[in-house]
C-alpha positions in Angstrom: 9.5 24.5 -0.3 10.3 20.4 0.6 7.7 21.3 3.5 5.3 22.8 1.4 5.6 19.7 -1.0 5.1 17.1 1.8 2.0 19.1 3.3 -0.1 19.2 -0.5 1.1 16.2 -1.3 -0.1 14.5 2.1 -3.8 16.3 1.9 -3.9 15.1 -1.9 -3.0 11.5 -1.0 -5.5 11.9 1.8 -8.4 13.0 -0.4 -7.3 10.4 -3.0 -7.8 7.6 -0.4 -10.9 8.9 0.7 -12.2 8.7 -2.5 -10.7 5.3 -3.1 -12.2 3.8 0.0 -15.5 4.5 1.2 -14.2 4.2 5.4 -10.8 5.0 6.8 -11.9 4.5 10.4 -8.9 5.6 13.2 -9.2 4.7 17.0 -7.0 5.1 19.8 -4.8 8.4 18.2 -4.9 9.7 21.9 -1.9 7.3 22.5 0.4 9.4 20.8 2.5 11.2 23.3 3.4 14.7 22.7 7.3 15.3 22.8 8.9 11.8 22.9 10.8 10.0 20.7 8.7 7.3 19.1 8.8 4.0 16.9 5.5 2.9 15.3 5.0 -0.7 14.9 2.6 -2.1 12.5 1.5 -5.2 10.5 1.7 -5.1 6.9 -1.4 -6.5 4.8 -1.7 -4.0 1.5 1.6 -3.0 0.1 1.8 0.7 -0.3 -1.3 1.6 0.9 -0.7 0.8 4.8 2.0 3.6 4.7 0.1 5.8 3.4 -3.2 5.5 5.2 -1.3 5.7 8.3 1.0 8.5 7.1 -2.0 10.8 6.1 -4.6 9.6 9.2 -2.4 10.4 12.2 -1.6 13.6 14.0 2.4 12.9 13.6 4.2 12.5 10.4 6.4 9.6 11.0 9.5 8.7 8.9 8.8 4.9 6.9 11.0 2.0 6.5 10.6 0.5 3.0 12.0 -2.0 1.0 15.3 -0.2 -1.0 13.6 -1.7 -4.5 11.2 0.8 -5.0 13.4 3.6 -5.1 15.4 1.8 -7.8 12.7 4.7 -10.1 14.7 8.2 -10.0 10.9 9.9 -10.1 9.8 7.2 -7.7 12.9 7.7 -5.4 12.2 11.6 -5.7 8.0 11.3 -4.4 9.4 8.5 -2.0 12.1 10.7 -0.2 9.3 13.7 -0.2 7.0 11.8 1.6 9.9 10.8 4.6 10.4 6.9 3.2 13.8 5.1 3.9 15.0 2.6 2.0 16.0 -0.8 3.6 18.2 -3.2 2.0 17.9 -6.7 2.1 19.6 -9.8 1.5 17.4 -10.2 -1.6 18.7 -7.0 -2.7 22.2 -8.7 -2.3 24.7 -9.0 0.0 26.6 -5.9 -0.8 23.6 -3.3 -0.4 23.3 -4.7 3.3 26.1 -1.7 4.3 23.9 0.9 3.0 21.4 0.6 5.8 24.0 2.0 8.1 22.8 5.5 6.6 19.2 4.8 7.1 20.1 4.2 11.1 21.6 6.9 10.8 18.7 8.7 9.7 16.2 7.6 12.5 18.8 7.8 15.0 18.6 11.6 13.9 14.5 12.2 13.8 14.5 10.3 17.3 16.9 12.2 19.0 14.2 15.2 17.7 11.8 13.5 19.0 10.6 12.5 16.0 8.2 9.0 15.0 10.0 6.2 12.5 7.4 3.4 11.4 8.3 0.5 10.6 6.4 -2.4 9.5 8.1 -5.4 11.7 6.5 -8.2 10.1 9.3 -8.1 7.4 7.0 -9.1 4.5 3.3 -8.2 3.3 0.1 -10.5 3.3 -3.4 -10.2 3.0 -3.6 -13.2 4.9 -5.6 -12.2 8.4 -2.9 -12.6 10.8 0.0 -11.3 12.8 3.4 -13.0 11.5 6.2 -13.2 13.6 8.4 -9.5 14.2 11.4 -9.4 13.2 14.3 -7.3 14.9 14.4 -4.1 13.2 12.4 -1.5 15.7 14.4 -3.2 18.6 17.9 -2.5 16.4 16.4 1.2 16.0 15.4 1.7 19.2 18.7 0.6 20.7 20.5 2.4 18.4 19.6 5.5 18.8 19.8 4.9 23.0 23.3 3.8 22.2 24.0 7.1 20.3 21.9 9.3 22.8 21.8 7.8 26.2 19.7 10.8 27.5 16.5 9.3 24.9 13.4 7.2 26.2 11.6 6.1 23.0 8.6 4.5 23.4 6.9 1.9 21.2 3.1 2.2 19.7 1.5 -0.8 18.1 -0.2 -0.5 15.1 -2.8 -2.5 13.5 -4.6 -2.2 10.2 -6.9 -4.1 8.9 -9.3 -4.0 5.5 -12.4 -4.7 5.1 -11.6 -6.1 1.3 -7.9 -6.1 0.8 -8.3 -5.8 -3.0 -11.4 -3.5 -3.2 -12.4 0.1 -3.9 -15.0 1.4 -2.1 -14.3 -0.8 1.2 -13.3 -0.1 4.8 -10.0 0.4 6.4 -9.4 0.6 10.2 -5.8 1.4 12.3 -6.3 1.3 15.7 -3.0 2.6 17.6 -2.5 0.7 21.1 -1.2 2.5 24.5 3.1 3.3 24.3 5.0 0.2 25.3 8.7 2.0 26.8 11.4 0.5 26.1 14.0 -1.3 28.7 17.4 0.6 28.8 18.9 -2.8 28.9 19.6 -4.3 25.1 19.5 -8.0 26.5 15.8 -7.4 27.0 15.3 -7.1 23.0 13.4 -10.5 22.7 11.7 -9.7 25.8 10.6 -6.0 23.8 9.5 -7.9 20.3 7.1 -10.5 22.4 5.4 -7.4 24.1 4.9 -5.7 20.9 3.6 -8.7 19.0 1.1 -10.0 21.9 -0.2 -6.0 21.6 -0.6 -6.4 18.0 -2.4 -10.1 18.4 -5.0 -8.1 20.7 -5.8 -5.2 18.4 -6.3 -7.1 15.1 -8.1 -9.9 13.8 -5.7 -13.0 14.4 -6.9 -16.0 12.4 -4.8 -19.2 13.0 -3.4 -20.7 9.8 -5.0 -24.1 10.3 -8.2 -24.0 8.1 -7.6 -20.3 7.2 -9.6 -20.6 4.5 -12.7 -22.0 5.4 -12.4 -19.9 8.6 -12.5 -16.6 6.3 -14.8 -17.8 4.1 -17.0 -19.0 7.0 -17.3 -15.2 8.7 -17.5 -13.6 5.0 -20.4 -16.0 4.5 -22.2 -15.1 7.6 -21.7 -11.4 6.9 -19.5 -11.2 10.6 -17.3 -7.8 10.4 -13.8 -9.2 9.8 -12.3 -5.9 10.7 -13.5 -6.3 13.8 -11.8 -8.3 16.4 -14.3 -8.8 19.2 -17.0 -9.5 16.3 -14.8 -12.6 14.8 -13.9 -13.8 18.3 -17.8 -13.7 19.5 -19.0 -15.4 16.3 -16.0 -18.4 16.5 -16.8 -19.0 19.8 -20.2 -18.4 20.5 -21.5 -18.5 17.0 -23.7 -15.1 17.6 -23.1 -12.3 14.9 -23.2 -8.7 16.8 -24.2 -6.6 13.7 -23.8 -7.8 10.3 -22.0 -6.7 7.3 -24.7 -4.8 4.9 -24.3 -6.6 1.4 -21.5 -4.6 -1.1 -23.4 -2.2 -3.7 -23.0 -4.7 -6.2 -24.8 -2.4 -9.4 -23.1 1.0 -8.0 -20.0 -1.0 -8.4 -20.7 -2.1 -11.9 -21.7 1.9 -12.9 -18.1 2.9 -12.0 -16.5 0.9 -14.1 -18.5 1.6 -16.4 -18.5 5.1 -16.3 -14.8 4.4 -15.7 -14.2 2.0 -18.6 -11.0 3.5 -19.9 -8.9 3.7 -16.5 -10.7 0.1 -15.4 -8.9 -1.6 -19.0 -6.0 -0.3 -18.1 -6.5 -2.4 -15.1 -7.7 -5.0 -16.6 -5.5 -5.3 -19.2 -2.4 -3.5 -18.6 -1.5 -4.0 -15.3 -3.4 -7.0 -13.5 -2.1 -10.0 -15.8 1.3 -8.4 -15.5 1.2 -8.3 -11.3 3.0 -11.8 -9.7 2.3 -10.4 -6.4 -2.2 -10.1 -5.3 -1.2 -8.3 -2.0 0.0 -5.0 -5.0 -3.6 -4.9 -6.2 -4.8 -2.2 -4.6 -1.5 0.1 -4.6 -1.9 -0.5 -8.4 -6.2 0.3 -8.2 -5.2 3.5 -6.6 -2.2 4.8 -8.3 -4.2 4.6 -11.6 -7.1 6.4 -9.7 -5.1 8.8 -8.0 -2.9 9.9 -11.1 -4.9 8.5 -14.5 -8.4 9.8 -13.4 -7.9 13.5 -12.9 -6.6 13.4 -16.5 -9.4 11.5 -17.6 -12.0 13.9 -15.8 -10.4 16.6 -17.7 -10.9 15.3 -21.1 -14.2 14.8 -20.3 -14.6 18.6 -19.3 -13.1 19.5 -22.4 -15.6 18.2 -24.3 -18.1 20.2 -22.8 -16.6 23.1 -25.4 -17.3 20.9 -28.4 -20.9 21.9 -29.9 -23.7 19.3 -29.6 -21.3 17.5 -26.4 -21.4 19.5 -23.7 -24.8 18.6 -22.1 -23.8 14.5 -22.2 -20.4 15.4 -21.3 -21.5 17.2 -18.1 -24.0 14.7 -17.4 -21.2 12.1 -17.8 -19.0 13.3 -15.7 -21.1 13.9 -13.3 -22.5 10.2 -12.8 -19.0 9.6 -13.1 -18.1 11.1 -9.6 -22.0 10.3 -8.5 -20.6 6.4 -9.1 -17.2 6.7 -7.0 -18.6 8.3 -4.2 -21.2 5.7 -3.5 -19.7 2.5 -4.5 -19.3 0.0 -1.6 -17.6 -3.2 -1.2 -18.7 -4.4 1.4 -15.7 -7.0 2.5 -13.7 -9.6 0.0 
């Protein structure tokens, strides 16, 4: 039944992101080995939506490492759980949680020793800013300890890098790229050595904007319309100041339609949640939760006003510009 669960609940977040997103672009899943234990490293720019666009656009279906807060929601803690998230404690979560990691070691020791996948986003923290952050420990510390508990394992590392073409956007374009395995050194003491490799493999897959002059830098490729989730675009236009193929312009008045179409869910947004929010990078987790669980419900009043007399044409035609609005609106990039 749990399995059962996971599967629909995968192909439902799947179609829900889809519709949420008008690309989810994936390059380079022929690095996945078959029958190894594996650690996926990524980069963390968009909250809960890097776990699952990963978790629903790869062949495996890898265990997560989230922050222990979110689970702090019984319902939440349940849906979390079901789709294979761990919780990780923090010092922010205070010093006597830190002890309740050992069970989530535990945990991935277990699914590697199956040869199972555990991703876990190394950066430590989230940002939409266009960069790769230095890695903290954490996939060495899982790696070695599940070698420590099962000598006979050789896990392997795959870098991952996503990147978005509008971080806060419907309607714009995601793109993981998953690099070639890095193994990992028997020896602990070459840790250090491990978390370098990974992050120079990250630095080459994703756009890597240095934090002097971010700003004008960004704004300077978004202004020439340069593809900013694509590395070799950025690098030829900073350094050679040609654009290979430029951005087409976001569907500015398809956008508008949705909302409109949409005006209910979009005050919720507007209203409800947004003024509320202290942290941007949760803007689109909180866009596509109220998509992915508000809209079926308000799609189905509006079909149930296709039964009252004198509605039912508009209705119908409603509903239908409706989904006519979310499948082509576009953002092109932020």
């Amino acid at each position: 039944m749990r399995t059962l669960l996971y599967t629909s609940l995968r192909f439902l977040l799947r179609v829900a992101l889809h519709l949420y997103y008008k690309r989810i672009l994936v390059e380079g899943i022929e690095n996945i080995p078959k029958n190894q234990p594996i650690i996926l490293v990524a980069n963390h720019q968009n909250a809960l939506i890097d776990p699952l666009v990963v978790g629903t656009h790869i062949s495996i279906r890898p265990y997560f490492l989230t922050r222990a807060a979110v689970f702090k929601n019984p319902v939440a803690a349940y849906l979390l759980n079901l789709v294979q998230m761990l919780p990780v404690y923090r010092v922010l979560d205070g010093f006597s949680t830190i002890p309740q990691n050992q069970r989530t070691f535990q945990k991935t020791n277990q699914v590697l020793q199956q040869n199972g996948s555990v991703l876990i986003f190394a950066e430590g923290n989230h940002s939409i800013v266009r960069n790769i952050r230095p890695l903290s420990k954490g996939f060495t510390r899982i790696a070695y300890g599940a070698m420590a508990t099962y000598p006979e394992l050789t896990p392997v590392i795959i870098p991952i890098g996503i990147q978005y073409s509008a971080h806060k956007k419907s309607g714009s374009t995601v793109k993981i790229s998953l690099g070639k395995p890095i193994p990992v050194d028997p020896d602990p003491a070459q840790a250090l050595k491990l978390t370098r490799q990974v992050e120079a493999a990250l630095k080459l897959m994703v756009v890597d904007l240095p934090n002097t002059d971010y700003d004008k830098t960004l704004q300077h490729l978004l202004s020439n319309q340069v593809d900013v989730c694509s590395k070799e675009d950025v690098e030829r236009f900073l350094v050679e100041n040609q654009i290979a193929t430029k951005v087409k312009p976001a569907g500015y008045l398809m956008n508008k339609m949705m909302k409109l179409f949409h005006l209910p869910l979009y005050w919720i947004w507007l209203f409800g949640i947004a003024p509320k929010m202290e942290d941007e990078v949760f803007t689109s987790t909180w866009k596509f939760l109220i998509g992915a669980v508000l809209a079926p419900i308000y799609y189905s009043l509006i079909l149930l006003c296709c039964f009252i007399p004198g509605f039912g044409t508009w209705a119908i035609s409603f509903l239908l510009m409706a989904w006519i609005t979310v499948y082509w609106n576009e953002n092109s990039q932020e």
